[in-house]
N, C-alpha and C positions, 0 to 999 in steps of 0.2 A: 549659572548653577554648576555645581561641582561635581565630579564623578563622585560615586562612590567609594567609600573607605570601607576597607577590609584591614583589620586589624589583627598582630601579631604579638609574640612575645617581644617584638623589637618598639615595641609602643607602649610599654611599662614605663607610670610615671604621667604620660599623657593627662590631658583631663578633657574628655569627652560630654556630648551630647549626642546620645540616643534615641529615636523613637521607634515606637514597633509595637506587636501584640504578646499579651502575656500566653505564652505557652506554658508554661508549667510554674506551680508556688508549690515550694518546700519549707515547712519552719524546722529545722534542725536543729537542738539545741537550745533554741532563744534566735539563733540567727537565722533570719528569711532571704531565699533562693530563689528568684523569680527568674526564667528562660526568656529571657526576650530575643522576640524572633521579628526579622524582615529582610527582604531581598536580599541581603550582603549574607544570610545566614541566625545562627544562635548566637546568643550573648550569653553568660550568664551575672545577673547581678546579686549583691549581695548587699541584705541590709541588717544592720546591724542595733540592739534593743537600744542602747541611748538614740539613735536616729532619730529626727522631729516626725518620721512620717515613715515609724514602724507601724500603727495599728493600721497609717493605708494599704503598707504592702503585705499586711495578714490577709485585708480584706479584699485584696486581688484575684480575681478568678480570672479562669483559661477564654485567652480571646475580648480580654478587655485589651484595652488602646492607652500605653502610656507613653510618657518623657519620661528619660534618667538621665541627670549629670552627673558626673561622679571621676574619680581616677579608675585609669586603668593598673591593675597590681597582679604579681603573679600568682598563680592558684595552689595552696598547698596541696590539693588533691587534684590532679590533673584527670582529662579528659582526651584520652589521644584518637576519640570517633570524630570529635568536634575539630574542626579547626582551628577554631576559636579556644580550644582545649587546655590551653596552658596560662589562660588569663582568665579575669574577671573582672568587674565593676563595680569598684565601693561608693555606693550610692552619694551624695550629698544632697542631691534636690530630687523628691521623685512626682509627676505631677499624673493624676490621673486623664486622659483626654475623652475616654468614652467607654461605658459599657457595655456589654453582650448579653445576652438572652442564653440559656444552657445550650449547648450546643449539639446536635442532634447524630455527631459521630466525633470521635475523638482524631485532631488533625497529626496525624503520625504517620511517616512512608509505611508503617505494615499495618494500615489501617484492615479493620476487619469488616467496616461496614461494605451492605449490598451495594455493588454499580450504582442500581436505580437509586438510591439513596443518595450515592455521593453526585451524580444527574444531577438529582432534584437542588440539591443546593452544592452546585456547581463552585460559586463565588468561595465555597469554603473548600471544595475542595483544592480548588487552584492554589491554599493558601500552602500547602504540601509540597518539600522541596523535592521529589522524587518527581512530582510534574511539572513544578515549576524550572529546574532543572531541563525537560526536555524544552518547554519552549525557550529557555536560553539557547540551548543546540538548533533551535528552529531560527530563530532571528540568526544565527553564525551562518545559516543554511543561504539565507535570502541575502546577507549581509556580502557573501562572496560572491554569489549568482550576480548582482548588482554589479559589482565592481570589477569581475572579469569579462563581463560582455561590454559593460564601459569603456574598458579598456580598449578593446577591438572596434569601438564604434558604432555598440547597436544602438539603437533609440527606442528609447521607453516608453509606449504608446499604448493606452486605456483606448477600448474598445467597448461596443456598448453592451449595458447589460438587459437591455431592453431590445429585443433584437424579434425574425422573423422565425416562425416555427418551419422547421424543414424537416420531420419526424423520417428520417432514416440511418434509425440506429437505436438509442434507446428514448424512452418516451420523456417527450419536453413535460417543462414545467409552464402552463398557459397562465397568462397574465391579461384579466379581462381590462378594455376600456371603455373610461367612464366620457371621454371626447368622443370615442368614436363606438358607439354604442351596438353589442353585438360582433364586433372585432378582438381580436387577440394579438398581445403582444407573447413570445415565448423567451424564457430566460435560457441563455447559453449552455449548451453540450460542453462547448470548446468557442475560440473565440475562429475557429477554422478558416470560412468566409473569410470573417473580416481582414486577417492577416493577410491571406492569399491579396485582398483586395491591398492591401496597401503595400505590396510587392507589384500593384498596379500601378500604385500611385509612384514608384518610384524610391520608394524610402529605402529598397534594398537590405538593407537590417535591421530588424524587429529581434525585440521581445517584452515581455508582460507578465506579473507575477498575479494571474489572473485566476476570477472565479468563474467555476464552471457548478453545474449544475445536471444532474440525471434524476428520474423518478422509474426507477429498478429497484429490483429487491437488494436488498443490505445485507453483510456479511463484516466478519469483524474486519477486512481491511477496504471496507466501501461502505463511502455516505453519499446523502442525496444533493449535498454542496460540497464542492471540494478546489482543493486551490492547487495550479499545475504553474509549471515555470515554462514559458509557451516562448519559444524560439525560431524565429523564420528568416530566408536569405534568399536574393536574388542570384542568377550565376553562378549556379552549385551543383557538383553530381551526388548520388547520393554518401561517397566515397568521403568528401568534405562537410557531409551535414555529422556523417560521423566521428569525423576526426574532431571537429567541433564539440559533440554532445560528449565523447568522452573526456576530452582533455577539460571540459565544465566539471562533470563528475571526480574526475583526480582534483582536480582544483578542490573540491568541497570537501574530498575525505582529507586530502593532507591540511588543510585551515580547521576545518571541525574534528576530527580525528587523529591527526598526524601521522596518519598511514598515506604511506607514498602505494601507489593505483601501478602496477604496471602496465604499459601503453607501447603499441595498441591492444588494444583490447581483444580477445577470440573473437573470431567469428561463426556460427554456425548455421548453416539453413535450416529453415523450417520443416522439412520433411523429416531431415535426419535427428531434429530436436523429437518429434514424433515417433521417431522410429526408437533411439535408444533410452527417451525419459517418459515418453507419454506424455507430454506438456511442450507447449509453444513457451512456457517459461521456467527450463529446467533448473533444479538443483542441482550444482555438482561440487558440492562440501560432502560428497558421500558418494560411493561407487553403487551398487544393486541396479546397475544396469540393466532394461531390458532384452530379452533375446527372441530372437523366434525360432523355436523348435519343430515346426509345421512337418518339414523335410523329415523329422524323426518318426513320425506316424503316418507316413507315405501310404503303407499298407496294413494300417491296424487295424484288429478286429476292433477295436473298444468302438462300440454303436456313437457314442458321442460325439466323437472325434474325427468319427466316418462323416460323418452329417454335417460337422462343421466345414470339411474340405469339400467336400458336396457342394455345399451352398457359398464355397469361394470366400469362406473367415479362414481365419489363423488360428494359432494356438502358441500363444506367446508365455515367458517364465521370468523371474529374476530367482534369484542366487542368495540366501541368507548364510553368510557365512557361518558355521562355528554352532550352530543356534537351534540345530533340529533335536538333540535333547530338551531341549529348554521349551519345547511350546507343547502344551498338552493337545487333545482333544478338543478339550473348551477352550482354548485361545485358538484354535485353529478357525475353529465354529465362529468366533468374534470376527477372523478377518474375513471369513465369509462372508459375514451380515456386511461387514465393511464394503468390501467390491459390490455386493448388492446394490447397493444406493448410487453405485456409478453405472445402473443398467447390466450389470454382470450375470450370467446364470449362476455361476459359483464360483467355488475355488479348488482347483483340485491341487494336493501337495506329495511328493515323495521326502523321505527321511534317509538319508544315506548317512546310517550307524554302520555297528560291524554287522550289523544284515538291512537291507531295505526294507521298508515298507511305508504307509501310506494311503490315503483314499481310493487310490487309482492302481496301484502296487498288482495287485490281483487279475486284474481285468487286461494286465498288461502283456506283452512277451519279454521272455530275458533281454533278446536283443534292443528289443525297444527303450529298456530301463537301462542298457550299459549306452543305447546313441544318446542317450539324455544325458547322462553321465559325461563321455566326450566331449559333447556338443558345447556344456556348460563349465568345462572345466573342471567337476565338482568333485570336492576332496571331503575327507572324513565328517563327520557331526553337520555336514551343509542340509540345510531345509531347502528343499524346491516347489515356488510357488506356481502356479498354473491357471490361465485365465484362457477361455477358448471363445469363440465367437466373431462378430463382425470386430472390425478392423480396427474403428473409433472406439467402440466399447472397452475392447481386449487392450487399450494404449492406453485410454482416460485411468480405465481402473487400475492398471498395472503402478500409472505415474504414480497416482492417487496415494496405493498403497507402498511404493517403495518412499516416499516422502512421510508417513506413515509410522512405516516399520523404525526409521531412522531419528524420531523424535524418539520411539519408544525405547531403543536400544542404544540411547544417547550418543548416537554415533556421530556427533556435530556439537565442534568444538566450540566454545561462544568467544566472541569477536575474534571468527573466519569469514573473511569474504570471497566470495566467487564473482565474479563479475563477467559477461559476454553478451555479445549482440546476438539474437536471434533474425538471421536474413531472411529474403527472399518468401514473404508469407504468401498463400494464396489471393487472387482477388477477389472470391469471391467462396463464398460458404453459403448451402442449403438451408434455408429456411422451411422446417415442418410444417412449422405455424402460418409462414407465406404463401407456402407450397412453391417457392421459386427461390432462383439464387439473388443473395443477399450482398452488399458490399463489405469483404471482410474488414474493412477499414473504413472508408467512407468512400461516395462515387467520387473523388477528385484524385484518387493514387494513381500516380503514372503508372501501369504494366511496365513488366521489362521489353526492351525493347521487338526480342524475338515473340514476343503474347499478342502484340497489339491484335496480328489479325486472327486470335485464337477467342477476340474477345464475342463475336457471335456465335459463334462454328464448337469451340472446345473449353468451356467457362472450368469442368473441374479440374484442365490443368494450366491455367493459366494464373499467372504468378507476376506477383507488382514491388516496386522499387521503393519496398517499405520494410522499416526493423525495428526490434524492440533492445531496452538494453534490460538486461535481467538482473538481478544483484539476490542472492540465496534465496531461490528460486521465487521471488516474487518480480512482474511487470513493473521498472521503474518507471521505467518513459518507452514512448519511443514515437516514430514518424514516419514521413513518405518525403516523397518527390514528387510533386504535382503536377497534373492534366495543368501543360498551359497550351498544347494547340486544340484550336477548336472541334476539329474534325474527332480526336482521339475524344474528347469530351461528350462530343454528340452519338460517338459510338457507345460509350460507357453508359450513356443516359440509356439507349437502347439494349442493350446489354441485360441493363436493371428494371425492364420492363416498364419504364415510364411513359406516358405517354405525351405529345409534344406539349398538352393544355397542364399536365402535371409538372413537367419541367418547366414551362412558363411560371405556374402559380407558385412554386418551389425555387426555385433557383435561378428567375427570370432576368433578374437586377445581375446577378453574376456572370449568367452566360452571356449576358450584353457587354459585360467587364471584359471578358477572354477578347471579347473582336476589336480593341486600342491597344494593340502591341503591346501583349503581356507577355514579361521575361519569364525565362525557366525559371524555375523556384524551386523551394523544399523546406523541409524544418522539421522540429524536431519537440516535444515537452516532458518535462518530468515529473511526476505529481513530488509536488511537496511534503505533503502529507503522509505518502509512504514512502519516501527516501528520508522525514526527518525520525518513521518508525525505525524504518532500520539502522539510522544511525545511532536514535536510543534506545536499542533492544528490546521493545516491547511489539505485542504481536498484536494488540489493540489499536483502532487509529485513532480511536476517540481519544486516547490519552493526547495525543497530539495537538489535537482542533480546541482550541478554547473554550468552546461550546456548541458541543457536538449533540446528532439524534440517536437515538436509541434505534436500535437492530429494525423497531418498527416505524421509523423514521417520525418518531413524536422528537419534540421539548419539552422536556420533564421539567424542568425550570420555569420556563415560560408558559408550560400547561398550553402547548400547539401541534398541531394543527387546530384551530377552533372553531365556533360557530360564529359566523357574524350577523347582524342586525338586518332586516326584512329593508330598511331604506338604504343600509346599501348595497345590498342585493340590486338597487332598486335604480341605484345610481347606475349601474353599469351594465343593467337592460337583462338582466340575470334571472332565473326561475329556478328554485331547486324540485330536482322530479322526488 
């Protein structure tokens, strides 16, 4: 079979055969225009009234399926959006292969139909070069992945997707069986386990262009199956899992992009990602950094502010440059409601014109509003935003809203990258809902080395040899270094409040793995899915996934989640309440 032809003005004269779908008929004149469209792009053909098989191509509609032979000639009216623009196709043979039914949105990159619509009939939508397009950049994506870890020797190993529920993190997907009736199989979080196990086995380097699966709430850049490029190594500190994940990363923007990655990469810890963006995955294609002005209200009267240092919160700010004419009353009230929803009490703001004022303005002392001023650097026309409260709160919503304000005030220029590792994350994070600490990662992340023994005694500061890589402020990927002595495993088990028959029933097959001479490990994954987004600009991941669920995690296509039939409920020992 032969590659495909893309055809130019240097192919005038040629004489072609075509096939594809009719995207558009024109009769102009007497002469009929028919857009034939397929993978290599738009054609346009042109038939002409002596033609034997002019009244077919009158009777051509959008999304029928034809042949054209013809010469290729150059186009007296050129077309310089198309590629194809400066040629066309004078028909001589044209054969119809199959019709379509009316089509229920019109197939054009600035289609106007609803999401759910274009969901529902999916197959049409993909026929769209604006998506089709990104999974070309998706396949470059996998295409390099493959062949630079080839290169270095990893081995491509399918893990099972049929596997053990181990529910500590987000909730499996159970899979009842009809052999073992009353039992459950669970479909993959991550392929985790099973990697670590075959850095048991010896194989040393892995990796898998593997599906994973979570049943969590959905957001536009999360679904309930998703596909990650899953990377693991024997003999490694986490120093070299890094140098590894990025030098993958440049790899894929200079082959799908042609942007050369500067390397290494930043580094920044976690705490201080928290402290100046409010996110464990900061943005920094934009300044509005956070600050903490706590020190400035040392001894305020303002009752609010008293209470919040009382009760050991802060009273954190950013900086809108240039911008405090420009926001009324009612946009101010908008970015309230906005922090609202990050658990915020409000928003309180100062306006530094050629007089101050403000929410808070009144309630203040001079001095208090010239150490804000100092404190922030702040010059003419700046809006000063203000969030008071617990610690998490005042940082979530701060991030929230400087990421925010900076879509609003277009202050991010499109195709800029940021790129950095976020270090050194906690191991462990508060569960409400548990009412205990949780593993901020999973229980197999090695602590750093000085934590180990903080792991019963001092869990909120205790910190593991785990990182993420960030790219304009979204979670590309990222990884640990793993629990391979046993001792450090069975403390972590305790740690997580497991108990020994919970670790048995859970993890029992693997903790029996640790005790045959398992080498140090680590690894590293990148979700495909949101690194093939942001390589094609869109902030949707469904546009990425083939055949993606909706926000409520249906198939609208497929009309699923379904009901199924009382016998085979029946097969597999099942009762619905």
């Amino acid at each position: 079979m032969e590659k495909y032809q893309y055809y130019s003005i240097q192919n005038v004269g040629e004489e072609v055969t075509l096939k594809g779908w009719v995207s558009k008929v024109r009769n102009l004149g007497g002469l009929v225009f028919i857009d034939l469209r397929n993978r290599t792009g738009i054609m346009q053909v042109v038939v002409r009234p002596e033609n034997k098989d002019y009244e077919l191509a009158n009777s051509l509609r959008n999304e029928y399926v034809i042949e054209v032979q013809g010469k290729i000639v150059e186009r007296e009216s050129k077309n310089p959006k198309l590629a194809t623009g400066d040629i066309e196709v004078e028909s001589s043979n044209l054969v119809l292969i199959n019709t379509s039914k009316e089509i229920p949105f019109q197939i054009t990159d600035d289609t106007t139909a609803l999401e759910d619509t274009r969901l529902k009939y999916r197959y049409l939508d993909l026929r769209r070069e604006v998506l089709r397009d990104k999974f070309v950049t998706r396949n470059k994506i996998t295409f390099a992945t493959r062949k630079f870890l080839n290169d270095l020797d990893f081995l491509e190993v399918e893990t099972p997707i049929l596997c053990k529920s181990t529910p500590e993190g987000a909730r499996d997907y159970l899979v009842p069986s009809r052999v073992n009736k009353g039992k459950f199989y669970a479909l993959p979080q991550s392929p985790q386990i099973f990697k670590q196990l075959l850095m048991v086995s010896g194989f040393e380097r892995y990796f898998q262009i593997a599906k994973c699966f979570r049943d969590e709430d959905l957001r536009a850049d999360r679904q309930p199956e998703f596909t990650q490029i899953d990377v693991e190594m024997s003999f490694v500190d986490e120093n070299q899992v890094m140098e590894l994940g990025e030098q993958l990363v440049a790899r894929i923007f200079k082959e799908v992009k042609g942007i050369d990655v500067s390397l290494p990469l930043m580094r920044m810890k976690y705490d201080e990602a928290m402290d100046r963006f409010g996110s464990d995955k900061p943005d920094l294609r934009f300044g509005m950094e956070i600050h903490d002005i706590t020190k400035c209200f040392a001894h305020t009267d303002f009752t609010v502010f008293q209470n919040v240092i009382q009760d050991g919160g802060i009273i954190n700010a950013i900086v809108v440059k240039g911008e405090a004419p420009n926001y009324s009353r009612k946009d101010l009230d908008k970015l309230t409601d906005f922090v609202k929803t990050y658990k915020a009490s409000g928003l309180a703001y100062l306006k530094y014109m050629d007089e101050v004022s403000g929410s808070i303005f009144k309630v203040l002392h001079e001095d208090e509003v010239e150490d804000v001023r100092k404190t922030l650097n702040v010059e003419k026309d700046d809006l000063v935003l203000i969030v008071s409260g617990k610690e998490k709160v005042v940082k979530t919503s701060l991030g929230a809203l400087r990421c925010k304000l900076a879509r609003d005030l277009n202050l991010i220029q499109e195709g800029d990258y940021k790129l950095l590792w976020v270090v050194d994350f906690p191991s462990f994070e508060w569960s409400d809902e548990e009412n205990r600490y949780m593993a901020c990662h999973h229980p197999f992340t090695m602590p750093k080395d000085e934590d180990v023994d903080k792991l019963l005694t001092d869990k909120a500061h205790c910190y593991s040899k785990a990182y993420d890589i960030v790219i304009n402020g979204y979670e590309a990927g990222g990884g640990s270094i793993r629990i391979h002595d046993q001792d450090v495993q069975t403390k972590m088990f305790e740690a997580l409040e497991l108990t020994p028959e919970e670790i048995d029933s859970k993890f029992g097959f693997f903790v029996e793995a640790l005790k045959y001479g398992c080498p140090p490990h680590g690894g590293f994954a990148l979700g495909l899915d949101r690194l093939t987004m942001l390589l094609t600009g869109t902030e949707n991941i469904r546009d990425v996934i083939a055949f993606p669920k909706t926000a409520s995690a249906t198939d609208l296509m497929c009309d699923c989640p379904s009901n199924v039939d009382e016998h085979q409920l029946d097969e597999v020992g099942l009762k619905l309440k």
